[in-house]
Each structure stands twice: as structure tokens, then as C-alpha cells.
C-alpha positions in Angstrom: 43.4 -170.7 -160.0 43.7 -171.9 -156.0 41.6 -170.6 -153.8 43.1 -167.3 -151.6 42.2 -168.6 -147.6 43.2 -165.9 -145.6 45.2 -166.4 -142.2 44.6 -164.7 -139.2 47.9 -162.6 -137.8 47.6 -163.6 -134.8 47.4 -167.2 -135.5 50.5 -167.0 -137.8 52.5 -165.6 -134.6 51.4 -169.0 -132.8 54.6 -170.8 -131.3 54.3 -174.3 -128.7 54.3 -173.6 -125.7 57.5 -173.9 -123.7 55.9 -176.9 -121.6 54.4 -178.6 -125.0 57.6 -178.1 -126.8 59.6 -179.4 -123.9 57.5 -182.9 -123.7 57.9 -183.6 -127.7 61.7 -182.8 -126.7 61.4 -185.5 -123.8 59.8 -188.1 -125.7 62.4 -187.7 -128.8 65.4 -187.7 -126.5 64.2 -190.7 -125.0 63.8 -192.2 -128.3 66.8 -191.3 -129.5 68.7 -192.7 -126.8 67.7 -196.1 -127.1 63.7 -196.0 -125.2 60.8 -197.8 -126.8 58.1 -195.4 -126.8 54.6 -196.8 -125.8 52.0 -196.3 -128.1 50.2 -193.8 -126.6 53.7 -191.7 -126.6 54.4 -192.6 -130.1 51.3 -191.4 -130.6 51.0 -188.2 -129.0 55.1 -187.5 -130.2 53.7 -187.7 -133.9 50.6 -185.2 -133.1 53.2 -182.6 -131.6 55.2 -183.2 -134.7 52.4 -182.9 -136.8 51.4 -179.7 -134.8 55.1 -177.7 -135.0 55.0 -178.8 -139.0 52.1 -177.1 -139.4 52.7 -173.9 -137.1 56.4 -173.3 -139.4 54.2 -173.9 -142.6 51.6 -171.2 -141.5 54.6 -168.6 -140.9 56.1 -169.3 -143.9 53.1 -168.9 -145.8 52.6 -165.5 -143.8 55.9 -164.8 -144.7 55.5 -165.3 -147.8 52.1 -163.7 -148.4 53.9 -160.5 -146.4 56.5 -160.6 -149.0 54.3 -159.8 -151.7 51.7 -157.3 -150.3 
């Protein structure tokens, strides 16, 4: 059987910023419209990325877990 880790509310509620999300927005738009990234943009786009994955996967767990308390 998995182990149960238990979540914190509050860090289940966690959203970006509006200034973080609104950089990863830049740097995609500018890729998307034709812009090599440098790596150091490539780099930080992927760790927002990473980051927003795992925030939506931690609310749907919560979600989930919610769902069947």
C-alpha cells in the first residue's frame, strides 16, 4: 500500500503570482513567435513550467483527497 503524505491546505490553495505567471507568459510568447530563448531563459521558462505542473497536481490531489473524506 502507498504511503498517505498529508498536504497542507494552505499549500494546496497556492497559485503563481501574477508577476511570476506573467514572465513564464513573456518568455512563451516570445518563443512562440519566432525568439530564440537564451539558456538561462530556457532555463528558468522550464522551472516555472515545472513549478505551475506541480501547483495543478497538488490541487487535484486535494481535490481528490476532499472528494473522498
Amino acid at each position: 500500500m502507498p504511503e498517505v503524505v498529508e498536504i497542507p491546505i494552505e499549500l494546496t490553495k497556492f497559485q503563481l503570482p501574477e508577476a511570476v505567471h506573467a514572465r513564464l507568459q513573456f518568455l512563451l510568447d516570445r518563443q512562440d513567435s519566432g525568439h530564440t530563448l537564451s539558456q538561462n531563459e530556457t532555463q528558468e521558462a522550464q522551472g516555472l513550467i515545472d513549478l505551475a505542473e506541480f501547483l495543478s497536481l497538488l490541487f487535484l490531489r486535494s481535490q481528490r483527497v476532499q472528494k473522498f473524506s
